[in-house]
C-alpha positions in Angstrom: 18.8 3.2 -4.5 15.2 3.3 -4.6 15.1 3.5 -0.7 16.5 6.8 0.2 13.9 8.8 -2.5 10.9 6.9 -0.7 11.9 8.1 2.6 12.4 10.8 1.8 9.2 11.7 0.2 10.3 11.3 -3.5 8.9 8.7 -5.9 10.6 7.8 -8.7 9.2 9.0 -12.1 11.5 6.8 -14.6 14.4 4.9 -15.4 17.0 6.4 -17.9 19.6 3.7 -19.0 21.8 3.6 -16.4 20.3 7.1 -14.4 17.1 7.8 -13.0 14.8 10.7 -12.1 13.1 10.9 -8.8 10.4 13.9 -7.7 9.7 15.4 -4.4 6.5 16.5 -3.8 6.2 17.1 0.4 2.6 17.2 0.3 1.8 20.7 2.2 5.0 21.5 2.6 6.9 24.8 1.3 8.8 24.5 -1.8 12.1 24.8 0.7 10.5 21.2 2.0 10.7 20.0 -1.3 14.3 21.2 -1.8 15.2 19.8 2.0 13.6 16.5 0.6 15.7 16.0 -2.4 19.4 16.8 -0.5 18.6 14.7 2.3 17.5 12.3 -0.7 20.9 12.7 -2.4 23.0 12.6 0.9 21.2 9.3 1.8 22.2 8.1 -1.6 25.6 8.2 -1.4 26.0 6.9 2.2 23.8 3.9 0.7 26.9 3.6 -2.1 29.5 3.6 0.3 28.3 0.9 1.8 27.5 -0.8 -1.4 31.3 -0.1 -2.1 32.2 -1.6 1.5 30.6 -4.7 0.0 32.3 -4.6 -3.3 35.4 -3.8 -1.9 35.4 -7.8 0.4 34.9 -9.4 -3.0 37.9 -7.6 -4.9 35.4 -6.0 -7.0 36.4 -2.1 -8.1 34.1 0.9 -5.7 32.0 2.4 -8.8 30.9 6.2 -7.8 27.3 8.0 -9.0 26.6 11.8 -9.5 23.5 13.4 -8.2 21.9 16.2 -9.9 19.2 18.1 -8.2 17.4 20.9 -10.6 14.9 23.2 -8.0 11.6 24.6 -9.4 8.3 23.8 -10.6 7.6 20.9 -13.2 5.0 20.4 -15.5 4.1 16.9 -15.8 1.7 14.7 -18.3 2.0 12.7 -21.0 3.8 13.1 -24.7 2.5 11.3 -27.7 0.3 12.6 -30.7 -3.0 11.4 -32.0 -4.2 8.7 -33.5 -6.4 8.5 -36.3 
């Protein structure tokens, strides 16, 4: 899954159990590039599934099926922790 973000200009920025978040940063491009960049991103995704599934399906093993969230706006981004002594 890590294929469709990269070409589409995302990277991904962490692993969540079983989910992960990916950002899209088109480097000069409009914030409607960005949004452009993610769908195409999600789109890609599940045609890479289906044919994941295809795959599952010739070994009798059951199709599994993924939702995509895509949240549009600006992110503020560093690090969390507190101070050490």
């Amino acid at each position: 899954m890590n294929k469709p973000i990269h070409e589409n200009g995302g990277f991904i920025d962490k692993f969540i159990s079983d989910a992960m978040m990916a950002l899209f940063d088109h480097q000069g491009g409009t914030p409607q590039d960005k949004a452009i960049d993610a769908i195409n991103a999600a789109m890609e995704l599940r045609k890479t599934l289906d044919f994941y599934n295809i795959r599952r399906k010739r070994k009798a093993f059951v199709p599994i099926n993924v939702g995509v969230g895509i949240h549009y706006g600006p992110v503020v981004m560093g690090t969390v922790g507190s101070m050490t002594e």
